[in-house]
N, C-alpha and C positions, 0 to 999 in steps of 0.2 A: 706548590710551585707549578703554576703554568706550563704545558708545553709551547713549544714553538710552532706556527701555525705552518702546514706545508699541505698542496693540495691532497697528496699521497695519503695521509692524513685523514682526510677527509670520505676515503673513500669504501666503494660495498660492492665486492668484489661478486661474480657470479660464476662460478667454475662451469667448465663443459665438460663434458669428459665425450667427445664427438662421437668414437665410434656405438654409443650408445644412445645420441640425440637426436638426429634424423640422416636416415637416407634417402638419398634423391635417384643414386644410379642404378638400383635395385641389383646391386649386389649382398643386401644383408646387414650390410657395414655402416652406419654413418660417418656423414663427409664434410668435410670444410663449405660445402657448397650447402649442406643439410644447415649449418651453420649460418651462413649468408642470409637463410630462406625466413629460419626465425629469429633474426635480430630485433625486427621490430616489436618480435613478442618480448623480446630480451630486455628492451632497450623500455617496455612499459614497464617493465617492475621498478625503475628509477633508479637502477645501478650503476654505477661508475664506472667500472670495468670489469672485461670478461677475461678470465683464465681460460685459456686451453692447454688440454694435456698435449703431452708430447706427439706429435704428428712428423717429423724425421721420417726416413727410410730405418726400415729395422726389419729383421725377420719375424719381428713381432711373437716372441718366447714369452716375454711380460708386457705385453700391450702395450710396443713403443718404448719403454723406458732401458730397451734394450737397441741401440743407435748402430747403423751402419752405415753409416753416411750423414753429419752436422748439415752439409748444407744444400741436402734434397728435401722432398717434401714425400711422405709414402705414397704409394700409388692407388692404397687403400686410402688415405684420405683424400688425394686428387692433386692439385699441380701447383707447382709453385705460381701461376698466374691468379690459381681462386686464394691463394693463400694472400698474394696482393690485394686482391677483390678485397678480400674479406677485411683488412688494415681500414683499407678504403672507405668501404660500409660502415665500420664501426665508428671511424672516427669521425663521417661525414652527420652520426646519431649523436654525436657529443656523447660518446663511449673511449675508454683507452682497453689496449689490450695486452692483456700478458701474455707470455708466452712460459712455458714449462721446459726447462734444460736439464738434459744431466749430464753432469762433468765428473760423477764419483767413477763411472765406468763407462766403459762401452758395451756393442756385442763384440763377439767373438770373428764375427766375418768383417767388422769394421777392417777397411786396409792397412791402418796402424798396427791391429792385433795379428793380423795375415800376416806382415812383415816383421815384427816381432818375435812371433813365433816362429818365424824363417830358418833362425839361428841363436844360437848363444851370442856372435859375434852381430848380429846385426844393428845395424846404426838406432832402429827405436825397437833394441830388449831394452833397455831399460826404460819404455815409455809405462812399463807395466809393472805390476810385482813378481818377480821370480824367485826359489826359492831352491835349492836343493833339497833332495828327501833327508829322512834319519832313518836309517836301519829299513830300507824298502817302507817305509810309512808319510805320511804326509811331515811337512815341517814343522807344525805345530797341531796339537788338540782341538784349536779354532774352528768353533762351526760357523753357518751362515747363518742369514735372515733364511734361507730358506732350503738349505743342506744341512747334512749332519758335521761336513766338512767344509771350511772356505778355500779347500785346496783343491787344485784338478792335476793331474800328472798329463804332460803335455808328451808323448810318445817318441817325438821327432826329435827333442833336445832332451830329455830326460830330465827333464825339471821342472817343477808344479808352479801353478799362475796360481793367485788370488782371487777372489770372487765374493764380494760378501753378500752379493743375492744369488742367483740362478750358476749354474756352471757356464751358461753362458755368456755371461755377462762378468767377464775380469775387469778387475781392478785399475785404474791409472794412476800411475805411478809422480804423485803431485811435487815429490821431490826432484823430478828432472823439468829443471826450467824451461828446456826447449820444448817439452809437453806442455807447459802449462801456456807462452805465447801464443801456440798453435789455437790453445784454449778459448784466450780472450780473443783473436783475431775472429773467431767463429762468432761469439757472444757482440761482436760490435756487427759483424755483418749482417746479423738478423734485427740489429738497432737501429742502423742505416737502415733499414727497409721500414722502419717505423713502430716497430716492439715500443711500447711505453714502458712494461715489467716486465721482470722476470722472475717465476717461482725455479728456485735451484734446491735439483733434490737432495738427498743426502748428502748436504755439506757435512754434518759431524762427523763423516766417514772420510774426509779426503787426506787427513795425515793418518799416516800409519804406525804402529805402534812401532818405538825406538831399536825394539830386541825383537825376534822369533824366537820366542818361548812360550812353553805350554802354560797355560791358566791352569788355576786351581779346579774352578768350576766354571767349563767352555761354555752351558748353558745360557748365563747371563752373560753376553755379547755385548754388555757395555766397552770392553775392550777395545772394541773395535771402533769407537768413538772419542770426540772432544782429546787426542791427542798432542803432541806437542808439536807447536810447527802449523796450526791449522789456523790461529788468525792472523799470523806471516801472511798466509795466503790469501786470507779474504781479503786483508788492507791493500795487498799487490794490487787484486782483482779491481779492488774500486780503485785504486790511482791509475790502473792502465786502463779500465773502463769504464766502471759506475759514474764518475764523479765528472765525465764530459756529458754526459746525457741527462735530461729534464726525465728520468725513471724513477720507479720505485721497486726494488727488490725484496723478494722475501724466500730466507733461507728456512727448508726444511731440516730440522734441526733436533734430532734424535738424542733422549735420555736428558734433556734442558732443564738443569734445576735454575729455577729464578736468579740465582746468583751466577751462572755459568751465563746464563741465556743476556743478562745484562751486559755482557761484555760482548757481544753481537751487533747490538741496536745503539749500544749508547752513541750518539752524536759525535759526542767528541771521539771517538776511536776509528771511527770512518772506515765502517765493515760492511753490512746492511743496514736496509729502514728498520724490517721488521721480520719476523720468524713465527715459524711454527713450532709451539711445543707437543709434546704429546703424554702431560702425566695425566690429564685426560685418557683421550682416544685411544693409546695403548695401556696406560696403566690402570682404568678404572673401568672393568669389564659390565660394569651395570650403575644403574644410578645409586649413588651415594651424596646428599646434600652434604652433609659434613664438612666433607672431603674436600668434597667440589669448592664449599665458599672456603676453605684453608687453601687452598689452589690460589683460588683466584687474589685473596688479601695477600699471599706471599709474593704475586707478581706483579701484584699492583702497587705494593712497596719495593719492590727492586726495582721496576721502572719507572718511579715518580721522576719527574725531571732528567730523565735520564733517556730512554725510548719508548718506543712500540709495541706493543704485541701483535696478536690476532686471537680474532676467535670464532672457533668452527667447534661441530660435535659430529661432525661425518664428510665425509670426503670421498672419492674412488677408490682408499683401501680401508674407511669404514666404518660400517654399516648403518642403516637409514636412525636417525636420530629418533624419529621418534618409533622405532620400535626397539633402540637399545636402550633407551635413556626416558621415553614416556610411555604411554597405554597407545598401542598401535588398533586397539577395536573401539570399548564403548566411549573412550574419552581420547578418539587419535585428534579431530578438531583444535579441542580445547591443548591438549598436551601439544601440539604441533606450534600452536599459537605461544603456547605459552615459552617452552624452547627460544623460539624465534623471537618474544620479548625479549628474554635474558641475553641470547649473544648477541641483540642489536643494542644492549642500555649496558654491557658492560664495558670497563674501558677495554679500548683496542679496537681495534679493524675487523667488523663481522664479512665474515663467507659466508657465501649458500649455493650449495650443492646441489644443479640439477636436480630437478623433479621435486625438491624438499620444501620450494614455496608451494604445492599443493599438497603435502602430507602423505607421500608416498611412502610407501613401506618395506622391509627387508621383506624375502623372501626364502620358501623351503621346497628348493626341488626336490623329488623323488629318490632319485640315483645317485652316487658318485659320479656319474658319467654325465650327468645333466651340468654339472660343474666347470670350468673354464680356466677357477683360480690357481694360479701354479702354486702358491704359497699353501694355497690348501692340499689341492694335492699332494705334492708333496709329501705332506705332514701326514695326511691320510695314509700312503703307502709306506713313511718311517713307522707310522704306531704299530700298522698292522702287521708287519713285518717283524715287529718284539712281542708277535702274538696274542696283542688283544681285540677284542671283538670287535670285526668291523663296523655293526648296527649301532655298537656303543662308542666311538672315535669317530663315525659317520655324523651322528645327534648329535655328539661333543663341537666339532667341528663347524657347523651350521652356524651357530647363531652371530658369530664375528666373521663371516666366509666375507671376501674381498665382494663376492660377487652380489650381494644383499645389496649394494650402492649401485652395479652395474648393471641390471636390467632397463631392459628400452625405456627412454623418456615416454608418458602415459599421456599424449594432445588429445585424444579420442576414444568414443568405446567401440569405432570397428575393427575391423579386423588387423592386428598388429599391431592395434592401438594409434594407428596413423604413424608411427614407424616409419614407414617406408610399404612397397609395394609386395614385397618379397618377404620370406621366412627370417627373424631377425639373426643374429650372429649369437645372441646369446636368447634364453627363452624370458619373456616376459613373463610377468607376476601378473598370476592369474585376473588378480582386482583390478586389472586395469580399467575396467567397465564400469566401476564402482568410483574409482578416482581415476579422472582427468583433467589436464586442462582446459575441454571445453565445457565440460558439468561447471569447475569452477569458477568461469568467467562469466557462467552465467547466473551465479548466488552472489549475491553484496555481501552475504556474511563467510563467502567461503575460507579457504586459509588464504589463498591466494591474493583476495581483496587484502585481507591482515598483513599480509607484508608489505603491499604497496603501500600501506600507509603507514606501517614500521617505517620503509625506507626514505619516504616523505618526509618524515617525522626527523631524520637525521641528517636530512640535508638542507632541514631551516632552522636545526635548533642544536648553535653549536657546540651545547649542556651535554650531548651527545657522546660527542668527537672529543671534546678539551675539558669537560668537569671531574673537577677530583671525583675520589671514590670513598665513599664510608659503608662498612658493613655496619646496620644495624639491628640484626637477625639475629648475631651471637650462633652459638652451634645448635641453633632447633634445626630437628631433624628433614623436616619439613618445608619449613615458611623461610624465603629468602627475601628480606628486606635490605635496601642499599640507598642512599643518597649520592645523586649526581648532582654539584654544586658548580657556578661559573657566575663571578661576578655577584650580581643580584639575582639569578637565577636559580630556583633549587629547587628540582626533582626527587621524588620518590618513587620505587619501582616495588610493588610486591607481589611475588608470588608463590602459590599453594602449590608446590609438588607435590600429591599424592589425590587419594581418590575418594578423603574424607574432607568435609567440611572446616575448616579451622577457622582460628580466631589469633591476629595481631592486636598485642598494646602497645603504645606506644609509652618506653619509660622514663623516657627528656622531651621538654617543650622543644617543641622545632623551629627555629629561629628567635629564641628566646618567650613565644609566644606564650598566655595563657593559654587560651583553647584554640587548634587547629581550621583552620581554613583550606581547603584544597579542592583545585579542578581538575575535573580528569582528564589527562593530556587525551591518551588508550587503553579502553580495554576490550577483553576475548572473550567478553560474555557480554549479550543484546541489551541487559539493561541493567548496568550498571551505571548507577547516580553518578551526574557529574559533577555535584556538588559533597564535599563530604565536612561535615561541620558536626564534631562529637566530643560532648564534653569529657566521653570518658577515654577517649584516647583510644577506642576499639576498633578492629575494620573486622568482617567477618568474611573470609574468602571460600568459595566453593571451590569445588574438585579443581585444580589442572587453572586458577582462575590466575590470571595477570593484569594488572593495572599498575598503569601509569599516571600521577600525581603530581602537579605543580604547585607550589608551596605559594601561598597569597599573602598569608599573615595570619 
């Protein structure tokens, strides 16, 4: 079944995460204005639109996504005028722009939570979660995303707030309507000013669970999730919002099995476009082919005709793709490329994540102290606190740290990487010298070349965007083969995850044919034949090798 054609649809999205892309003010920080400076470099990869993370006013406890003021702009990233600029620039590139909200909470200095916490009796306690203690103890067992507890005891009223990330960052309270109007008044105000999208964070966190009671086992925090009461909310959200504006939304959407996540996107239910899952990103701590193509066939059949996905393998909470998920040394090129095949030829809406169209790589500082990420932290100071070694929870902790995605964007090999002028905010990866942006603008074969014509490639060929999907790989552990079909048109993608040589057969004529005919749309290795014509049905792929196939007859 066909989807229905919509520009939204259509597009490739390029996330920023600013204050790690450029500074301009030499404070350290990158800025909306850092932003402005490389659009046109943004704007040659052929993407569609730019995400930016959250840039609000916040005391910045988790980089922004802790809000004290919806409708400032921080002072660290600069002013509401460059934030205008910036709407400006992109859309004068034939770019849209997202923007990143969060509505699951605020900070704790936001004036709602100030006045809130005022009193038991004040007009918005209940914009939040409150809760009486039990026996001097919190109200429930419930930890956080990043405590042991998602409780705080508030002093002044004697009653604990909610929190399912940082202590500072409480919960809002989605069950009081006059909270949630407040809400959308906010999310149209930043649309009027010309937001094309919106990424909303932790929506599966916005209903709260019916009872305060303790869970069996508070460790798996799915609790805290897909509640009852939560697509009430979304459908409100798009009839008082979404659905007057030419936008495209996508809900981050935590613990999303295929069947849950369908009820998000489907069309008819008119909630959002499209979502983020994460049995990926958070549940698959290393490459697993298997797994991955059971992932993806389960979602691809829940959203036939139905919605959207996306698809990413790194983001700003994580880690660089190709060193969780490929060979980040003698095969980072190839695995980089080859990555970036698959999330741009599978169905859904591919992401790319800063600095990952040139094969950038996680990183290992030294110290705990060299670190930044509160979620690590944290967890660093919970382990070692139940007394186990910190060299050994330190090593444990590295290879998913939030902060492996946030080191400075790599334009250059001098000093700070071209950064900015000044020492950056967080420390760069060492290799910067080794991979940049201007090394690879200057190789036709680099990775950088490769996605530009990945993304070329999906904005003339709408085999891309709208053709069904067949797994035809089966569960080798290795070799992912898949057909993209539209019409008269039909693609084959294959690629060799690993760091030996293999060999595909093919065990059905492909469009009835006796013997195969195929042109090579793309591939990530110099000389791969364009022509492949084999009676025996064989393709032999090298290490990390990707190729792309248009079916002739």
């Amino acid at each position: 079944m066909q989807a229905k054609q919509a520009w939204w649809k259509e597009s490739v999205v390029y996330q920023v995460y600013w204050r790690s892309f450029r500074d301009t003010n030499g404070d350290g920080i990158g800025d909306l204005r850092g932003v402005i400076e490389k659009l046109d470099y943004i704007q040659s990869l052929g993407v569609t639109m730019v995400w930016i993370n959250p840039f609000n006013e916040s005391p910045d406890k988790d980089n922004g996504y802790d809000v004290s003021d919806y409708y400032t702009v921080m002072k660290k990233a600069g002013t509401m005028a460059d934030f205008e600029l910036l709407v400006k620039e992109t859309h004068a590139r034939g770019m849209k722009i997202m923007m990143d909200v969060v509505v699951n909470h605020t900070s704790d200095r936001h004036p709602w939570f100030l006045e809130s916490r005022s009193s038991i009796s004040s007009p918005k306690r209940d914009w939040y979660v409150w809760q009486d203690g039990k026996d001097g103890e919190p109200p429930t067992n419930w930890r956080s995303y990043f405590n042991p507890s998602s409780w705080e005891l508030d002093e002044t009223t004697n009653q604990y707030y909610m929190h399912s990330f940082a202590i500072e960052q409480p919960d809002l309270n989605w069950a009081n309507k006059e909270m949630r109007l407040e809400i959308y008044k906010m999310l149209r105000f930043w649309l009027d000013k010309g937001v094309d999208g919106l990424r909303l964070d932790a929506l599966a966190l916005l209903a709260k669970p019916q009872s305060f009671t303790d869970v069996e086992d508070p460790r798996d925090i799915r609790y805290l999730t897909h509640n009852p009461g939560l697509h009430e909310y979304l459908q409100e959200m798009n009839h008082e919002v979404f659905r007057h504006y030419d936008m495209m939304t996508v809900g981050e959407i935590a613990f999303a099995t295929p069947e849950l996540g369908a009820l998000f996107v489907d069309e008819e239910r008119q909630e959002l476009n499209t979502l983020f899952h994460f049995e990926v990103a958070d549940e698959m701590p290393e490459w697993d082919m298997v797994r991955f193509k059971h992932i993806q066939r389960q979602w691809a059949e829940a959203l036939e005709g139905r919605g959207f996905g996306s698809q990413f393998l790194n983001n700003h909470d994580h880690t660089r793709q190709v060193s969780r998920y490929g060979n980040d040394k003698e095969y980072r090129e190839e695995s980089a490329t080859l990555l970036a095949t698959m999330i741009h030829t599978l169905p859904g809406i591919p992401y790319i994540y800063q600095g990952e169209e040139i094969g950038m790589t996680g990183v290992r500082y030294e110290t705990i102290g060299d670190y930044k990420d509160i979620a690590m932290i944290n967890k660093y100071v919970e382990e070692v606190g139940k007394g186990k070694d910190p060299a050994a929870v330190f090593q444990a902790l590295q290879p998913l740290s939030r902060d492996n995605s946030r080191t400075p964007m790599q334009w250059n090999g001098s000093r700070y990487a071209g950064f900015g002028s000044e020492e950056p905010w967080i420390k760069l990866n060492p290799n910067y010298e080794e991979i940049n942006v201007e090394l690879a603008e200057n190789d036709p074969h680099s990775v950088l070349a490769f996605y530009r014509k990945l993304i070329a490639l999906r904005k003339s060929h709408p085999v891309m965007v709208y053709g069904n999907f067949t797994d035809i790989s089966e569960d080798d552990p290795h070799l992912y083969v898949y057909v993209r079909e539209l019409d008269e048109t039909e693609w084959i993608v294959l690629l060799n995850h690993g760091e030996e040589a293999r060999t595909f057969t093919f065990s059905d004529p492909i469009c009835g044919a006796e013997s195969m005919n195929l042109q090579l749309v793309l591939g990530n290795y110099k000389d791969t034949p364009s022509i492949w014509n084999e009676e025996n049905r064989s393709v032999e792929l090298r290490p990390f090798e990707a190729r792309i196939y248009e079916v002739l007859g």
